[in-house]
Structure formats: C-alpha cells, structure tokens
DOBALO-528857 format. One line per field, with one value per atom (N, C-alpha, C): y, z, x; atom name. Coordinates in pm, whole numbers, padded with zeros to 5 digits, always signed. Layout:
! DOBALO-528857
v: Y|...
w: Z|...
u: X|...
site: CA|...
***
This chain:
! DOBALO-528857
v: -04857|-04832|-04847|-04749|-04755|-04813|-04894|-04992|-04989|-04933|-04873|-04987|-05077|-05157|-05067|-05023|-04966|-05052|-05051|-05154|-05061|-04946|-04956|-04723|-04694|-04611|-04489|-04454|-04339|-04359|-04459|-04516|-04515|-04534|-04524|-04371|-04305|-04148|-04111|-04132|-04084|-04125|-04230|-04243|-04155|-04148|-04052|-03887|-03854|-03746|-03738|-03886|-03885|-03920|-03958|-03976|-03966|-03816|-03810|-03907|-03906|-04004|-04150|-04215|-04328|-04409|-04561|-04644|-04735|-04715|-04793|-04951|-05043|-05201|-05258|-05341|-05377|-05525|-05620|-05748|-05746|-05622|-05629|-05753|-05749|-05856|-05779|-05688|-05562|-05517|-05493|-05354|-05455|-05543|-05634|-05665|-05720|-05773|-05690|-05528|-05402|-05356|-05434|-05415|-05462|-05630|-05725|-05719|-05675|-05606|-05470|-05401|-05257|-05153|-05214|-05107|-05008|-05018|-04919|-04906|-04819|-04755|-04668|-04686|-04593|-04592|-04432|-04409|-04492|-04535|-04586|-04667|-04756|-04811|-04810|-04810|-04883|-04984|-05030|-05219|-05197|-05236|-05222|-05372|-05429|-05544|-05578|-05548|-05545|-05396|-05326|-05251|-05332|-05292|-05352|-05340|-05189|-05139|-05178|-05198|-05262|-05384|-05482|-05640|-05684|-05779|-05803|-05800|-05766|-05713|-05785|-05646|-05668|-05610|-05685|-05624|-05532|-05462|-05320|-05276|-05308|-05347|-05422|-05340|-05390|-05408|-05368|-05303|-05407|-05442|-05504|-05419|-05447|-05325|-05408|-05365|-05469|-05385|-05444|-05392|-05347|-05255|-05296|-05389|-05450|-05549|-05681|-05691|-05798|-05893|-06035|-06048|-06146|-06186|-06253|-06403|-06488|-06615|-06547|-06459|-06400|-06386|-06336|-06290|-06429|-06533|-06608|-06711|-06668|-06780|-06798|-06903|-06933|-06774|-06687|-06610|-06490|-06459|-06360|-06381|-06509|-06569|-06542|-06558|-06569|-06403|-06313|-06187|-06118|-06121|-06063|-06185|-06260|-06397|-06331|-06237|-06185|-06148|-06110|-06075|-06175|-06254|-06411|-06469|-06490|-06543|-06484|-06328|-06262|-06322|-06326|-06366|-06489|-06625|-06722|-06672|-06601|-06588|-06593|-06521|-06416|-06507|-06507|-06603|-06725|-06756|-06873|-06831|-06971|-06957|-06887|-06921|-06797|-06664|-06561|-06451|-06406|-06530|-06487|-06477|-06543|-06542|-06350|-06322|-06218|-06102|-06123|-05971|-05923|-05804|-05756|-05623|-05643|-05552|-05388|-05363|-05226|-05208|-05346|-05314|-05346|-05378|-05373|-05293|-05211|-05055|-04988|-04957|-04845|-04885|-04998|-05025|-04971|-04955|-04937|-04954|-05103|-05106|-05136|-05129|-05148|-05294|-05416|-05503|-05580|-05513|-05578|-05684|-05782|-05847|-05825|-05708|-05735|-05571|-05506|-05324|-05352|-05433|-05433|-05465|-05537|-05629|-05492|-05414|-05289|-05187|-05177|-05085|-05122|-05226|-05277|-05305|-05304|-05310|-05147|-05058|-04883|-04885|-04991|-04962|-04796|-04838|-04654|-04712|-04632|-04697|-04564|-04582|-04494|-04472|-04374|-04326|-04225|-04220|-04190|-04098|-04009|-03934|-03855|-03815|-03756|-03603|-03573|-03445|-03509|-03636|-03680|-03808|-03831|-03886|-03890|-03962|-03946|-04040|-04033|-04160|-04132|-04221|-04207|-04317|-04265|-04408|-04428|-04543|-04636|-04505|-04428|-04351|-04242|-04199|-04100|-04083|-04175|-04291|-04319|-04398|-04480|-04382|-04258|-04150|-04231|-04345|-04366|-04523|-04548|-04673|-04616|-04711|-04708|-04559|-04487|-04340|-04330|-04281|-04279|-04138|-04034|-03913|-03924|-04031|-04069|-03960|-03841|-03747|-03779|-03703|-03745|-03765|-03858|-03924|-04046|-04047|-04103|-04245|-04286|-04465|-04499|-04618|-04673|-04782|-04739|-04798|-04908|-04887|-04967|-04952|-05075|-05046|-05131|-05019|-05045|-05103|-05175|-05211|-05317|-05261|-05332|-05490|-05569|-05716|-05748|-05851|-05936|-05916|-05840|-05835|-05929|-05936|-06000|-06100|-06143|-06236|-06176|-06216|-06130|-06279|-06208|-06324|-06239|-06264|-06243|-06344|-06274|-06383|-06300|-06413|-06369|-06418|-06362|-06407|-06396|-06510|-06472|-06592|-06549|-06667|-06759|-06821|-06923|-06933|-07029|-07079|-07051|-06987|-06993|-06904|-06779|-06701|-06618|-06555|-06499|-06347|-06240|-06097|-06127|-06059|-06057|-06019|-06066|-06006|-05951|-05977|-05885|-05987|-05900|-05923|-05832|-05940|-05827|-05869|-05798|-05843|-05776|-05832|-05823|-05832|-05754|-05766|-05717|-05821|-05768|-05743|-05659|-05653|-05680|-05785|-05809|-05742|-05685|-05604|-05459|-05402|-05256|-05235|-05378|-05392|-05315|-05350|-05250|-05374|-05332|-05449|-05345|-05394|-05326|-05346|-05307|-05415|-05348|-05373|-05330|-05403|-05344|-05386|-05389|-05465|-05488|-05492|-05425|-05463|-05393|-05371|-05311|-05191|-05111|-04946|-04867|-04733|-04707|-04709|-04764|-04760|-04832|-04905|-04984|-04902|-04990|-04917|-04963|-04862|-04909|-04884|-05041|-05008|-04959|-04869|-04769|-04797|-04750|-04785|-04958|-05055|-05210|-05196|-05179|-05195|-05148|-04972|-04881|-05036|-05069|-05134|-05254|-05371|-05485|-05457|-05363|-05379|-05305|-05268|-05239|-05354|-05469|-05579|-05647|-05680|-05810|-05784|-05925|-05920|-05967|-05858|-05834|-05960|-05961|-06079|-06232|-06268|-06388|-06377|-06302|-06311|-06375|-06320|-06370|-06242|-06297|-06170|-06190|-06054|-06041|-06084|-06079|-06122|-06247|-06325|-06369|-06308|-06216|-06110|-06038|-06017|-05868|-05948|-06032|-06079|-06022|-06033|-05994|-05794|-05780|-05624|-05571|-05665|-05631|-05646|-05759|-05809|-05716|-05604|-05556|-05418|-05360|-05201|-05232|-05361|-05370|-05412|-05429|-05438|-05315|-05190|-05033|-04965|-05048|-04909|-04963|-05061|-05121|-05005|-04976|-04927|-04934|-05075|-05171|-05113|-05196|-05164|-05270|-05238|-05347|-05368|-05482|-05517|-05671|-05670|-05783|-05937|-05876|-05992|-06002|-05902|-05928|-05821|-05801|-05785|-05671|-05511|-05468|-05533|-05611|-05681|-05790|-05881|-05984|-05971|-05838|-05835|-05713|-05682|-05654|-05728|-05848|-05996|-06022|-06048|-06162|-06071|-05951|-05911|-05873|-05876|-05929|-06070|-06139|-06282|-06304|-06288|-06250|-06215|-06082|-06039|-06105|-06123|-06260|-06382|-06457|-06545|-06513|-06367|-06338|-06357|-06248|-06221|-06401|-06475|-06594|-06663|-06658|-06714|-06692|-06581|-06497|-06506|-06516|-06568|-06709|-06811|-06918|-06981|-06921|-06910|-06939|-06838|-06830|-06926|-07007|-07047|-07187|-07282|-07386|-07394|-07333|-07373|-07340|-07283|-07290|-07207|-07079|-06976|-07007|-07038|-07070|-07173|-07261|-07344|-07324|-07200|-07202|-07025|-06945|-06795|-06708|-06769|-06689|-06805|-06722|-06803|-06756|-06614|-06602|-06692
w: -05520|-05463|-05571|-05623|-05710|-05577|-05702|-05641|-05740|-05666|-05735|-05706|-05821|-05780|-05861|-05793|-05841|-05798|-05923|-05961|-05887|-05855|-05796|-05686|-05647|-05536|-05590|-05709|-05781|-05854|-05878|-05895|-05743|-05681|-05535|-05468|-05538|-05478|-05572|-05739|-05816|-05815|-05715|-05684|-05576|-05505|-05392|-05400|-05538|-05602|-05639|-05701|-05803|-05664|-05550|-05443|-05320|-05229|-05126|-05018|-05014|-04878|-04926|-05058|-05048|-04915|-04872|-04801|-04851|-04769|-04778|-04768|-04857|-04839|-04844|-04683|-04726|-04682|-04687|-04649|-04618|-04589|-04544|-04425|-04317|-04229|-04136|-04109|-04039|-04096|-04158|-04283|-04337|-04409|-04461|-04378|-04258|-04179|-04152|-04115|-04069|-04268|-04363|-04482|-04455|-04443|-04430|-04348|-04227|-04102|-04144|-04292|-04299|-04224|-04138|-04032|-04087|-04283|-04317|-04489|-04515|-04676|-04733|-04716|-04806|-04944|-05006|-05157|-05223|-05209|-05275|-05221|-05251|-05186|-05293|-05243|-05303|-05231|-05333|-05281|-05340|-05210|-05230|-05241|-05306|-05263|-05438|-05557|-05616|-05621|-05521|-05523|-05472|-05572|-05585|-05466|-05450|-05352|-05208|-05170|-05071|-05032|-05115|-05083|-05040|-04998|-04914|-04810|-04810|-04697|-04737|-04664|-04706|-04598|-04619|-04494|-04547|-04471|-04455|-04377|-04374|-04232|-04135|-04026|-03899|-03889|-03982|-03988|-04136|-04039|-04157|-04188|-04319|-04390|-04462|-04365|-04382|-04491|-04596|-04667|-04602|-04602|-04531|-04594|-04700|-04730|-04667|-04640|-04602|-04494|-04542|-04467|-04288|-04247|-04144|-04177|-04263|-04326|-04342|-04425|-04480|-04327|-04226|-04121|-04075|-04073|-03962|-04066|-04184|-04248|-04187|-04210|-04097|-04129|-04234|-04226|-04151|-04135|-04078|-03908|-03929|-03751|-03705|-03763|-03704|-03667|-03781|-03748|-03609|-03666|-03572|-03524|-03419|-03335|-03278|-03166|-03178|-03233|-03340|-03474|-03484|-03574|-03593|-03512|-03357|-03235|-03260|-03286|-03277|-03346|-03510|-03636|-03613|-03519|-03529|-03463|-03348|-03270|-03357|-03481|-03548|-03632|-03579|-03685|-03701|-03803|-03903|-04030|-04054|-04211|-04295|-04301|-04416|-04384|-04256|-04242|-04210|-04190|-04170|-04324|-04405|-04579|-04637|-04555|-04598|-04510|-04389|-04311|-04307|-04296|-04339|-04231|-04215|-04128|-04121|-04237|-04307|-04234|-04257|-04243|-04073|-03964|-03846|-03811|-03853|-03816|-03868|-04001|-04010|-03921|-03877|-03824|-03694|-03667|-03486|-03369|-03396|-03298|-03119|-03026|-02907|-02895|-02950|-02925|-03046|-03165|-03237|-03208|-03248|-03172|-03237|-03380|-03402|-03343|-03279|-03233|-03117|-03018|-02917|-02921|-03029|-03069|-03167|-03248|-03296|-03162|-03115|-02991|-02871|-02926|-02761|-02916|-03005|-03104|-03113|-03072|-03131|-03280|-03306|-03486|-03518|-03660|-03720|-03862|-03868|-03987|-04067|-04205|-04307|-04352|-04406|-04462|-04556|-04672|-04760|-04837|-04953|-05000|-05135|-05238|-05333|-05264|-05145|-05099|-05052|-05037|-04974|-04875|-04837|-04699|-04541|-04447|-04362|-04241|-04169|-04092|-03936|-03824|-03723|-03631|-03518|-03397|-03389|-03346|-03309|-03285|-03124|-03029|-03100|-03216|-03298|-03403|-03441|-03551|-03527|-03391|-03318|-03233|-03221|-03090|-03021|-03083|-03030|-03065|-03011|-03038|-03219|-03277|-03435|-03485|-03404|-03483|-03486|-03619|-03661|-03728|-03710|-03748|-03914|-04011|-04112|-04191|-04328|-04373|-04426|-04540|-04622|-04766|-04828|-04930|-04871|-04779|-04711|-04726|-04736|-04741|-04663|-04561|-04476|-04572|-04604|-04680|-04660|-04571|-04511|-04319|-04301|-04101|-04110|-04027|-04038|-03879|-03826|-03747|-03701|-03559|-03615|-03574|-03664|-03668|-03497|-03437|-03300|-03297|-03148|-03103|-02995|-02907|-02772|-02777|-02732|-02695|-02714|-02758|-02775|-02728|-02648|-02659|-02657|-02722|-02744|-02686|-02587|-02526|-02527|-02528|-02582|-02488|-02454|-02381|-02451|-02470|-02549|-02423|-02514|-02458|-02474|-02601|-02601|-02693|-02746|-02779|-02915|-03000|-03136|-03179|-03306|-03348|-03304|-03201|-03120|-03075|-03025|-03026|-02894|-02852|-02774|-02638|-02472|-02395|-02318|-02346|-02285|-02428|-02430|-02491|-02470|-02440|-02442|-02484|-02547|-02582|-02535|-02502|-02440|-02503|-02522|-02581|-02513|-02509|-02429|-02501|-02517|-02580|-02495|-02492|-02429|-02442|-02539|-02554|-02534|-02561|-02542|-02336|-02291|-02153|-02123|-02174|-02179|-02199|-02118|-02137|-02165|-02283|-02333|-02349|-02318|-02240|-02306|-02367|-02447|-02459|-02381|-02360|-02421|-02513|-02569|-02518|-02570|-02527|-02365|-02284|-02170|-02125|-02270|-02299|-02384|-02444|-02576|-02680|-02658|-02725|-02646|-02799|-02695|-02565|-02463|-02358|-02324|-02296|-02287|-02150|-02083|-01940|-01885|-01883|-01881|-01740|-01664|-01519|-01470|-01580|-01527|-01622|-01729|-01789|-01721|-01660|-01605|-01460|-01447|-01281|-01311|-01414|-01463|-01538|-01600|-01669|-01535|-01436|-01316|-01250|-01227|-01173|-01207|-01346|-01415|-01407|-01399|-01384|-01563|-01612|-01756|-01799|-01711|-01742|-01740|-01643|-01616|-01693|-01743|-01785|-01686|-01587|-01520|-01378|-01301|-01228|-01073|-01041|-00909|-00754|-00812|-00670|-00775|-00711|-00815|-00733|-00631|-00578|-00639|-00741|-00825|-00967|-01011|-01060|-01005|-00934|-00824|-00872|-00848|-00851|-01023|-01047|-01258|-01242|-01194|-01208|-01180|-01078|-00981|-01140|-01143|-01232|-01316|-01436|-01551|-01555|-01423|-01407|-01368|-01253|-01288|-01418|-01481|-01620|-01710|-01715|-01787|-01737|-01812|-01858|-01870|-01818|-01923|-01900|-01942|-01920|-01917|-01869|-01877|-01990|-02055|-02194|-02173|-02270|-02346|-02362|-02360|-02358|-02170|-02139|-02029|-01922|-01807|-01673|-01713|-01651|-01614|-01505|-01389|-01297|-01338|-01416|-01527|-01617|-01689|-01791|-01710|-01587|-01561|-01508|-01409|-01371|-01481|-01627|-01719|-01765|-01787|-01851|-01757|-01637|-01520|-01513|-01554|-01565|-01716|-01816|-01950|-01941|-01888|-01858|-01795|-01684|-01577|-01617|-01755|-01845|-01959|-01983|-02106|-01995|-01954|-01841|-01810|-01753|-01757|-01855|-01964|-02111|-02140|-02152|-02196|-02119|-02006|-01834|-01876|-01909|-01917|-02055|-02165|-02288|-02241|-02144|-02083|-01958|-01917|-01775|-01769|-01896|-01898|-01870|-01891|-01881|-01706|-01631|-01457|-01451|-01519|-01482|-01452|-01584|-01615|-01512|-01457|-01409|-01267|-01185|-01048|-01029|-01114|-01061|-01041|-01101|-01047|-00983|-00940|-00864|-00880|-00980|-01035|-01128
u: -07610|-07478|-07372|-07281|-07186|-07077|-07007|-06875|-06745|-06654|-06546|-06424|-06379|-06269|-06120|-06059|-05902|-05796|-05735|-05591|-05471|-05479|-05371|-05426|-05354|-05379|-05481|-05329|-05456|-05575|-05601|-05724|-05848|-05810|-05836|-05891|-05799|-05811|-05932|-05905|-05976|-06106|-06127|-06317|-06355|-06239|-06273|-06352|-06282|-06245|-06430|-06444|-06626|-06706|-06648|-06722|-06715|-06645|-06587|-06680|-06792|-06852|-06869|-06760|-06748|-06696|-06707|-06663|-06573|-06450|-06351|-06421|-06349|-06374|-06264|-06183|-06040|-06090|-06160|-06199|-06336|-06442|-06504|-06582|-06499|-06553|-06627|-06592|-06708|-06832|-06759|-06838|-06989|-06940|-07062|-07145|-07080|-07224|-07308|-07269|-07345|-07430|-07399|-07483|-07576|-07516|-07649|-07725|-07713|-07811|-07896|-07867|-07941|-07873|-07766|-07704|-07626|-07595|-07504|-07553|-07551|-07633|-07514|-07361|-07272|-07342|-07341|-07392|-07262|-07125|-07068|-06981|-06875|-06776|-06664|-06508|-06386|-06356|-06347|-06319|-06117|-06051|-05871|-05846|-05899|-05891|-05801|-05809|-05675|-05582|-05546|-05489|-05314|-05218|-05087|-05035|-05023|-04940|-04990|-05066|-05114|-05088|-05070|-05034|-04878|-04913|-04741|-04661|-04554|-04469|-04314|-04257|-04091|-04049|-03891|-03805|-03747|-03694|-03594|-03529|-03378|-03271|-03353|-03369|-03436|-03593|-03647|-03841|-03865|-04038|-04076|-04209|-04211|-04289|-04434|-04505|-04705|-04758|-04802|-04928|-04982|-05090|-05231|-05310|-05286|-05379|-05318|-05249|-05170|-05297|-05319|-05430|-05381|-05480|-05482|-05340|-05432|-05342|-05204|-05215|-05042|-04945|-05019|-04946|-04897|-04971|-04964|-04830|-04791|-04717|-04563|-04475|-04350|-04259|-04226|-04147|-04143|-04303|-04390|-04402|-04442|-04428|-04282|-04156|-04072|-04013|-04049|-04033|-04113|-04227|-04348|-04407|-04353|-04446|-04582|-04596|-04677|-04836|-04727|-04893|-04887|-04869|-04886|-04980|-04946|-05019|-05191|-05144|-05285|-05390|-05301|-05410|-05429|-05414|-05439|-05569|-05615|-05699|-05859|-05804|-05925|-06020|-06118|-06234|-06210|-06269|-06263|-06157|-06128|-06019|-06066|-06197|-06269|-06237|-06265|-06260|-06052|-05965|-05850|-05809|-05867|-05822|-05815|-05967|-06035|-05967|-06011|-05948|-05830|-05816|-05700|-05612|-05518|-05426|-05516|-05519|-05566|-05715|-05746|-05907|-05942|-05838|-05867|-05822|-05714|-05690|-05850|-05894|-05950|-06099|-06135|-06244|-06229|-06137|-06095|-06201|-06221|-06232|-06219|-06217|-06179|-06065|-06223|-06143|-06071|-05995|-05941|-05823|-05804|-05697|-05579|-05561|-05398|-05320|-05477|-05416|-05293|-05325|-05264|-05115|-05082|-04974|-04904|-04955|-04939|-04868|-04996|-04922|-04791|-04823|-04661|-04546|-04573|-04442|-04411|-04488|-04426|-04439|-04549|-04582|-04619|-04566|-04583|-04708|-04798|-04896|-04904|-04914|-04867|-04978|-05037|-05171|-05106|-05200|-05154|-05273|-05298|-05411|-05346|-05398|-05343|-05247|-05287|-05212|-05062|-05058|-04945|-04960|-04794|-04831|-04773|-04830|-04846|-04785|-04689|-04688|-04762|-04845|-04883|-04839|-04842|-04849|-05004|-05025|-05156|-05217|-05184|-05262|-05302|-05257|-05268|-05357|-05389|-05450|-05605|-05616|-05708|-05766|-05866|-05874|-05989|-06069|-06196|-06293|-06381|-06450|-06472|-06395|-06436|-06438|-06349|-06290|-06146|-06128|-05985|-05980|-05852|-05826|-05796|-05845|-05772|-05882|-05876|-05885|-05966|-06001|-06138|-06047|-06041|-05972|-05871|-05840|-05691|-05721|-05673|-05601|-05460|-05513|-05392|-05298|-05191|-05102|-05013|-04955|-04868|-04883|-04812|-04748|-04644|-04543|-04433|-04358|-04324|-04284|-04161|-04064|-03935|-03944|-03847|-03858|-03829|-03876|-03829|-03663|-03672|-03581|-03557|-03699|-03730|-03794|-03871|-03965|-04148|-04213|-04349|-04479|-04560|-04676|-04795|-04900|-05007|-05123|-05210|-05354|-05480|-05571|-05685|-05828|-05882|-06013|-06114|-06232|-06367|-06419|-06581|-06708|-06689|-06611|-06559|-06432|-06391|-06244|-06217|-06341|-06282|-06405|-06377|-06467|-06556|-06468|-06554|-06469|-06547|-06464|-06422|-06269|-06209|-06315|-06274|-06381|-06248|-06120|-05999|-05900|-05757|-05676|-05511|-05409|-05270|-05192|-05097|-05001|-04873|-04757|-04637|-04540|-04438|-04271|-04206|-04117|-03987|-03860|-03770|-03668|-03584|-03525|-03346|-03287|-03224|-03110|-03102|-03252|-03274|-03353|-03326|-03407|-03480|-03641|-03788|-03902|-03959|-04141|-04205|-04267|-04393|-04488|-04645|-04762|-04881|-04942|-05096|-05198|-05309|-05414|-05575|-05613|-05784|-05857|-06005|-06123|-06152|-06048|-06082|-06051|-06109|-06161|-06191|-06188|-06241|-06158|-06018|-05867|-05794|-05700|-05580|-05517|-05473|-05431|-05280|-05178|-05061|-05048|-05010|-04999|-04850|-04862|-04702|-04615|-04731|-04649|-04653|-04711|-04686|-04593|-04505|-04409|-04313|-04302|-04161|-04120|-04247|-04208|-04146|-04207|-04153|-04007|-03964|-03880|-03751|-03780|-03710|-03676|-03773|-03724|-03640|-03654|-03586|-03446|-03382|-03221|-03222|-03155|-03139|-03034|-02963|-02829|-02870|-02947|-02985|-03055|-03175|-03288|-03422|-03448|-03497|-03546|-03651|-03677|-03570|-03594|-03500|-03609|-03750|-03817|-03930|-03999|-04104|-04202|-04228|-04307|-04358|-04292|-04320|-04436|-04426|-04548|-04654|-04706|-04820|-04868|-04731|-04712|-04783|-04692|-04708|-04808|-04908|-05043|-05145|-05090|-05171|-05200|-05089|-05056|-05137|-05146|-05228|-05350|-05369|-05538|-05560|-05531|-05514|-05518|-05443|-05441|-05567|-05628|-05773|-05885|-05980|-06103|-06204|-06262|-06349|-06461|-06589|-06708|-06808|-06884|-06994|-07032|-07110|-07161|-07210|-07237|-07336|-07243|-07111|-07020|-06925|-06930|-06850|-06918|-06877|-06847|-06765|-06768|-06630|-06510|-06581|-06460|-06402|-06517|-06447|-06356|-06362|-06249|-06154|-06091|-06022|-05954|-06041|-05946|-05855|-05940|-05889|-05816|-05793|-05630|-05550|-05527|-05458|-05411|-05467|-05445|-05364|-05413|-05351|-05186|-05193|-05088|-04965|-04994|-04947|-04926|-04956|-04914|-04838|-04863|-04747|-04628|-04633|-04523|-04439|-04513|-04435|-04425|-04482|-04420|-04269|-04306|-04159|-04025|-04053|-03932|-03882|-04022|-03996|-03905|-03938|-03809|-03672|-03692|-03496|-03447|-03561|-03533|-03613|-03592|-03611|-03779|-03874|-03995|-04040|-03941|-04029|-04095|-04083|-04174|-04375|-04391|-04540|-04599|-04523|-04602|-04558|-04464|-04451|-04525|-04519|-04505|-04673|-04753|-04925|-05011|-05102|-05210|-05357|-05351|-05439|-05575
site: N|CA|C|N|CA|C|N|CA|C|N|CA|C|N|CA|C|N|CA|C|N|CA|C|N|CA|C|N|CA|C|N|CA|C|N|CA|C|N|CA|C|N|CA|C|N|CA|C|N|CA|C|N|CA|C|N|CA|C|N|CA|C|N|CA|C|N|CA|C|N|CA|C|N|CA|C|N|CA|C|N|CA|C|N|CA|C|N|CA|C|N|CA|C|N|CA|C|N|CA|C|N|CA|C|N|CA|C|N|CA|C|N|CA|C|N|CA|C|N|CA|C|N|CA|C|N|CA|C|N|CA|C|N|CA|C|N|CA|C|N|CA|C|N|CA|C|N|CA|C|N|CA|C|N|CA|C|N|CA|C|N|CA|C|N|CA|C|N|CA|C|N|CA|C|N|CA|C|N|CA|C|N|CA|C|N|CA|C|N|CA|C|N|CA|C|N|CA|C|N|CA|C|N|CA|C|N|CA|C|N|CA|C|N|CA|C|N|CA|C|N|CA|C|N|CA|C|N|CA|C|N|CA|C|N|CA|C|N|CA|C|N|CA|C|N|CA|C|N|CA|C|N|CA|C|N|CA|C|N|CA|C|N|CA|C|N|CA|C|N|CA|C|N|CA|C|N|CA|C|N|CA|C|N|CA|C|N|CA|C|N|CA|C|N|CA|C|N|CA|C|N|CA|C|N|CA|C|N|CA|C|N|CA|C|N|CA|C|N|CA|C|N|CA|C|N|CA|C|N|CA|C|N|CA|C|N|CA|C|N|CA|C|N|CA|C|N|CA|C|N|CA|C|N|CA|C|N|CA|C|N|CA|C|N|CA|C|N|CA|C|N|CA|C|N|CA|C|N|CA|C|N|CA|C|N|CA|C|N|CA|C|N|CA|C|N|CA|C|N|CA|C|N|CA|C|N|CA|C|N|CA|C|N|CA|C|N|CA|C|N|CA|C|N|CA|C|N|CA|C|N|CA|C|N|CA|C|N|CA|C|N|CA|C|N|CA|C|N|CA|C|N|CA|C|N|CA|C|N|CA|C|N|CA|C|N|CA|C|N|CA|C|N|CA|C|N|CA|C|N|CA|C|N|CA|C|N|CA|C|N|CA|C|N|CA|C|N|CA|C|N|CA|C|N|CA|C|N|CA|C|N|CA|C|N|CA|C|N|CA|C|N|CA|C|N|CA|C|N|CA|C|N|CA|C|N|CA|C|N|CA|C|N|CA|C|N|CA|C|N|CA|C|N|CA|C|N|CA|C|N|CA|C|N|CA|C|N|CA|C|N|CA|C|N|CA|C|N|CA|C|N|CA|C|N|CA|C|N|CA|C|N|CA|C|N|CA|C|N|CA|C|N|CA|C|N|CA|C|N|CA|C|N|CA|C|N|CA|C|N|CA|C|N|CA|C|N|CA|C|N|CA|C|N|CA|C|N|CA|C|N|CA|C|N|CA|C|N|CA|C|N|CA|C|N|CA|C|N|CA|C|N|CA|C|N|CA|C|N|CA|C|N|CA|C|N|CA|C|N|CA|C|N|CA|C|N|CA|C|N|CA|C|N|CA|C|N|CA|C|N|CA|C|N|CA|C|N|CA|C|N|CA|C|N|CA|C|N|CA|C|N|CA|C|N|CA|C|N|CA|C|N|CA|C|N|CA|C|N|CA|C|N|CA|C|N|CA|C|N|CA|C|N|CA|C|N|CA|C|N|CA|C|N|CA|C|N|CA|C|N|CA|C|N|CA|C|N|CA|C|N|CA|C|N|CA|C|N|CA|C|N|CA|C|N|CA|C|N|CA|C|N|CA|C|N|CA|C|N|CA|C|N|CA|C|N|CA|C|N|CA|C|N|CA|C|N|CA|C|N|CA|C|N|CA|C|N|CA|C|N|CA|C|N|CA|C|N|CA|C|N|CA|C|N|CA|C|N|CA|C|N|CA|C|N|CA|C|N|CA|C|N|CA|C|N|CA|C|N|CA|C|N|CA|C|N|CA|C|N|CA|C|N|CA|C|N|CA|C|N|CA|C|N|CA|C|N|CA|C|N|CA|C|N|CA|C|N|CA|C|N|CA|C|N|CA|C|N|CA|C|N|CA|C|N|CA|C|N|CA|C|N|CA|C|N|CA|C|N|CA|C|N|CA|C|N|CA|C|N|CA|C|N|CA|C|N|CA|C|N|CA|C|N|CA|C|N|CA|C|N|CA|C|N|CA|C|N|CA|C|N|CA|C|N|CA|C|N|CA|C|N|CA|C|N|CA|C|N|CA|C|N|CA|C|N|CA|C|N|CA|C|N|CA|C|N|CA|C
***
C-alpha cells in the first residue's frame, strides 16, 4: 500500500492525480479499524493529517470557520464551546481521549455515517461544508453532501476543507443515547437550536435513518408556540405535541444495537430534554424538572 503524506492541499490533489482510487485518511478512527478487520485493501492512502490549510478555525463577523481537520479535543476547548456549545456537547460524547485527540470534523463528515454525533449538530446549525479539488471549489449543505449510509456526492480528487457555520445566537443542546455511558455509537442522537432573535427551533436527528433527519414540522409547530418575549411556551401541552412530530419524522431500523420502537422512543425523549434545557436557561431552571413524563 503506497501512503502519501502532503504538507499542504496541492500536495493532496497531486497524489490524487498518481492515484485517483487513493483513500482519504483524516484521523482514521473508522477507516483503520475496517484495515485491521481486512474489511478494506485501498491500493493507496493520503494521510491530511499535516495538511496546513486544514487545521484550526477562525472567526469571520458572525461565522466560525472549522478546519476539517479541526479535531474532537480542539472543538470541545472554552472558546469553541462558547461559540458552538452544541458541537462542543457533541465532541464530549465521542470515544475515548485517545480517539477525540484523533478524530476529526472532516473525517465524520466524509465517513457519513448515520450515526455520527457531530452531523446532527451540523444540520440544525444550517452548516455550509466546503470541498475543494484542483478544478476548484465548492460549498454544500449537510443534505447535499451526506445522500446515504456512508455515501457522500464528494468527486473523485475532492477534499472537505473547511465547515462553516454561524456563531450562537440561541441556546443549542446536544443528547445522546448508547448501550452504555461512554465509547460507544450513538443508538439515537439530536440536537436542538434555538435562535431568540431570528424566533426559529431547529431540530436534527441521528442514528434514526439513512441520513441526518431534520424534523421540520416538530420545529414549524414548536417555534409557533413559544412566547418569544417571555421566552417561554404559551401551553406546556405542546411539549407532548413537539414530542409527538419528532418521533414521526425518525426512520430507524432494527439492528444489532437497538430496536426500531426503542430508538424512536429515545429521540422523542432526547428531544423533549433539549426542548426543556433550553426553556429552562430563561426560566430559572423549572422547565426540566416539571414539563415531560416521558
């Protein structure tokens, strides 16, 4: 297996160039284990792992601008948390310290799979992710990006460059269901933002289908209730309601880790705790501990 390390993009392209059916390597936390299993024989790989342009992240007015190398640890640090709480929340979820050191923004986009835990938090932000190739580049939304279990429309040379997404406006929470409490793949996952000022809930759902799922009509209905001024809802009835839509818009399936009725409960339930996280910010803590019974 030839292994191509490039210092910076066009270096990157130019293996592509000596090896169009090379494999991308952005942390390999996927990718390797399916080596070490025999499950994958690429004739070559690029390893982006010192590629410049990739590392980091900066602001820009309102939008903060992710490497794709940008890893798990990097996300979760206080400047990053305070922009994107959210992502932050997500990457605490992911592995062990070892694999949050290693995995990388870049490399849970191009893996796409179902239940990644930082897609969902992508999709309820209206992230834009930048791909890039010696022909040029490219910006996409998630849905555009992501068509399938571990298929992505990304070209033959292309590299995900950056994701761009705007800084906290609202309130954001991110939850996570597994087999158990730590290192383990999502068995449902959502994440929620609310913008105050632009008054809109935005609701995206893991693991329960073949692509993140944006629950459209539990957002149009929740963001109808809320009394925008108080910050606070106009019935605590309508919990129930939200609860009801985003277990509707889920997908799931049976598997080896979950139940389809199990993981439509638990991101119903998920949901129904972002939802009162976020109430409770503004209203002294009552929400969470008076509003589900789920």
């Amino acid at each position: 297996m030839t292994v191509f390390v490039p210092a910076c993009l066009e270096e990157a392209f130019d293996a592509f160039d000596k090896c169009p059916d090379a494999q991308l390597l952005a942390g390999g936390t996927d990718f390797m284990v399916e080596v070490n299993f025999a499950l994958r024989r690429p004739p070559a790989v690029v390893c982006l792992r010192k590629v410049e342009e990739l590392k980091g992240w900066r602001l820009e007015h309102a939008e903060v601008v992710l490497g794709a190398g940008i890893t798990y640890a990097e996300l979760m640090g206080p400047q990053l948390s305070d922009l994107l709480p959210g992502l932050a929340q997500a990457s605490r979820t992911v592995g062990s310290p070892q694999i949050r050191n290693a995995g990388t923004l870049g490399g849970n986009l191009g893996t796409a799979s179902p239940a990644g835990d930082s897609l969902p938090v992508l999709a309820a932000l209206d992230a834009r992710i930048v791909v890039a190739s010696k022909k040029g580049r490219r910006s996409l939304g998630l849905d555009e990006l992501i068509i399938g279990p571990k298929r992505t429309t990304l070209g033959p040379g292309e590299v995900i460059v950056e994701v761009r997404v705007p800084a906290a406006l609202g309130s954001q929470e991110f939850l996570k269901v597994g087999t158990r409490n730590a290192m383990v793949i999502a068995v449902a996952n959502v994440a929620l933002v609310v913008d105050w000022a632009g008054q809109s809930v935005r609701c995206a759902l893991g693991s329960v289908g073949p692509v993140v799922i944006r629950a459209r009509d539990a957002e149009e209905f929740i963001s109808s209730r809320i009394d925008w001024a108080r910050r606070t809802l106009t019935d605590e009835g309508d919990v129930a309601e939200f609860t009801a839509l985003v277990r509707s818009a889920a997908r799931p399936i049976d598997d080896h880790r979950s139940t389809a009725d199990y993981r439509r409960h638990a991101v119903g339930v998920c949901a129904q705790r972002a939802l009162g996280r976020v109430l409770a910010d503004h209203n002294g803590g009552t929400w969470e501990q008076t509003s589900w019974a789920s």
